[in-house]
C-alpha positions in Angstrom: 15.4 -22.6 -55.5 15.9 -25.8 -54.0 13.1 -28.8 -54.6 11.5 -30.3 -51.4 12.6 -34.0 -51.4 9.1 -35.0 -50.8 7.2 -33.0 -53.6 8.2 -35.0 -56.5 5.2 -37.2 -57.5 4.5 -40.2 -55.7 6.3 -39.1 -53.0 3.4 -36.9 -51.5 3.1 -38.1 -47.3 -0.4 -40.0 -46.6 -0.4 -37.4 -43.7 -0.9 -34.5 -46.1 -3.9 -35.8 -48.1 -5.5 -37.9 -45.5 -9.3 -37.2 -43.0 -7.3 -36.8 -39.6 -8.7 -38.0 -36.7 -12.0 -39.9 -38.4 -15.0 -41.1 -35.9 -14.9 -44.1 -34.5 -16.6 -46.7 -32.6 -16.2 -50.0 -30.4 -16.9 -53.4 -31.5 -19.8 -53.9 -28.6 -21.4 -50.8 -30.0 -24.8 -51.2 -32.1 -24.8 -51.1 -35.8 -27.0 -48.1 -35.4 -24.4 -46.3 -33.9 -21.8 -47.1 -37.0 -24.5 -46.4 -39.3 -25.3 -42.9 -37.6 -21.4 -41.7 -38.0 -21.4 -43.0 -41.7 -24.8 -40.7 -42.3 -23.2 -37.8 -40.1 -19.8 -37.9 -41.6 -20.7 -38.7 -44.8 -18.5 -41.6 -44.8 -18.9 -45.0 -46.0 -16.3 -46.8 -43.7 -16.0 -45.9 -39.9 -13.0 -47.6 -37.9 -13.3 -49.7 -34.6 -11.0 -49.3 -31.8 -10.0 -50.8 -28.7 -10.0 -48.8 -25.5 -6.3 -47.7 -26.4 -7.5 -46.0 -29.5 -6.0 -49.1 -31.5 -6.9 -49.8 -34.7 -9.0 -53.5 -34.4 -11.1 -53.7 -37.7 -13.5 -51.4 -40.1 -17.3 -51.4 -40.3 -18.2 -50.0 -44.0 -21.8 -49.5 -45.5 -21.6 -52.4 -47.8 -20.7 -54.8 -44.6 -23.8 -54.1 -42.9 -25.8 -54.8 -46.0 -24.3 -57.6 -47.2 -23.4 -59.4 -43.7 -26.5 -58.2 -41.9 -29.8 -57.1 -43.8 -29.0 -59.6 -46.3 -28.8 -62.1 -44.3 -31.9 -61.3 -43.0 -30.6 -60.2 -39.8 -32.6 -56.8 -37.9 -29.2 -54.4 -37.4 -31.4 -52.6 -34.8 -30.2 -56.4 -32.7 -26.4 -56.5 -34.0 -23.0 -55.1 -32.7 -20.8 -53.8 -34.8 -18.2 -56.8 -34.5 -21.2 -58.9 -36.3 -20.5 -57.7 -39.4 -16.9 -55.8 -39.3 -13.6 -56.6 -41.0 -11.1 -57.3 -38.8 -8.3 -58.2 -41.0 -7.1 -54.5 -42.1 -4.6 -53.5 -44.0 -3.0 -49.9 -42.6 -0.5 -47.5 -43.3 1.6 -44.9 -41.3 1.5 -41.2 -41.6 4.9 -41.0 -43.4 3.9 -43.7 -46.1 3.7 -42.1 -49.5 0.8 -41.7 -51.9 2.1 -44.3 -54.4 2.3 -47.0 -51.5 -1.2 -46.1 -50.4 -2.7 -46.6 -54.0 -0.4 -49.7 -54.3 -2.2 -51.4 -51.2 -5.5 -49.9 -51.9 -4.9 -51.9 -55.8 -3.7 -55.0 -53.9 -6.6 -55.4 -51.4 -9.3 -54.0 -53.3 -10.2 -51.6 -51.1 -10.9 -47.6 -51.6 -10.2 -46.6 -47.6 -7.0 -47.1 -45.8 -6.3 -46.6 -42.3 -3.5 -44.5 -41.1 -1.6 -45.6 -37.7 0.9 -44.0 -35.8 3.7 -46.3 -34.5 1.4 -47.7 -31.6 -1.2 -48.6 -34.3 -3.5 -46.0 -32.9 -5.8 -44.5 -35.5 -4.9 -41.2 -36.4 -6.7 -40.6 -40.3 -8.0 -42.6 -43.6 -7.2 -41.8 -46.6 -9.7 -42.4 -49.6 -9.8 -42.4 -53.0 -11.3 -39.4 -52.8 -8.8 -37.7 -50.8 -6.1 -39.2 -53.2 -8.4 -37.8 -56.3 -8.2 -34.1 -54.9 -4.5 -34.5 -55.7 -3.9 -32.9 -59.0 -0.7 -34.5 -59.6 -2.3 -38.0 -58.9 -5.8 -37.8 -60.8 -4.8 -40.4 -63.5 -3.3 -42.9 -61.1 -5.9 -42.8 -58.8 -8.5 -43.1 -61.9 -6.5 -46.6 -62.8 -6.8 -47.9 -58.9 -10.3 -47.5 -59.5 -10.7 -49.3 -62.4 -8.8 -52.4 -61.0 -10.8 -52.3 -58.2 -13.9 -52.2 -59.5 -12.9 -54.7 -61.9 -11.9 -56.6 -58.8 -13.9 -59.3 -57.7 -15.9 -58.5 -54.1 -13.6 -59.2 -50.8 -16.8 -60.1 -48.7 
């Protein structure tokens, strides 16, 4: 039987492991909104588009505390581009799981966008995606560990 070029380890697609087609909302929307797909979704991280569907920045939990209600700010008063990221690192469908972990590591992040070629949102990929991968457990438990080690990228 012949092996599948892509099924060694490592060389499992984003595309196959990723949340496809995540919730998302625009930078004029309200905080509220972000927070209400985070609670709904169960996510931590929610992506903000442009009108094309292009990928413009992230909105995460942790942002609205720490850039908002920390700041003593009311989030019921703030858009979302009041306390998003905008510089994001991505990564296309085809990229493979060790290059995701490899950015995740480098950024110190636990999310990563995934684009098609006209940087259009099409999934995220997690840690927790990555973890359900049985062949990538013990990596994934050593991106952790560096990026909780990391120091915060507020």
């Amino acid at each position: 039987m012949a092996k599948e070029r892509n099924s060694g380890p490592g060389m499992r697609r984003v595309r196959d492991v990723m949340t496809a087609d995540p919730a998302c909302v625009r930078e004029n929307d309200g905080i509220v909104e972000a927070a209400r797909i985070m609670k709904r979704e169960d996510a931590g991280v929610v992506p903000i588009i442009d009108g094309d569907r292009k990928l413009i920045g992230m909105i995460t939990d942790r942002d609205i505390v720490v850039r908002l209600v920390a700041e003593g700010r009311n989030p019921l008063d703030c858009k979302v581009n009041e306390a998003m990221t905008k510089h994001i690192r991505s990564v296309g469908e085809d990229a493979t799981v060790d290059e995701v972990m490899s950015i995740m590591r480098g950024a110190n992040v636990r999310r990563v966008p995934v684009c098609d070629r006209n940087d259009r949102i099409v999934g995220i990929v997690s840690m927790g995606d990555l973890a359900m991968e049985s062949s990538e457990k013990g990596k994934v438990g050593d991106v952790v560990q560096d990026i909780s080690e990391a120091r915060p990228n507020n």
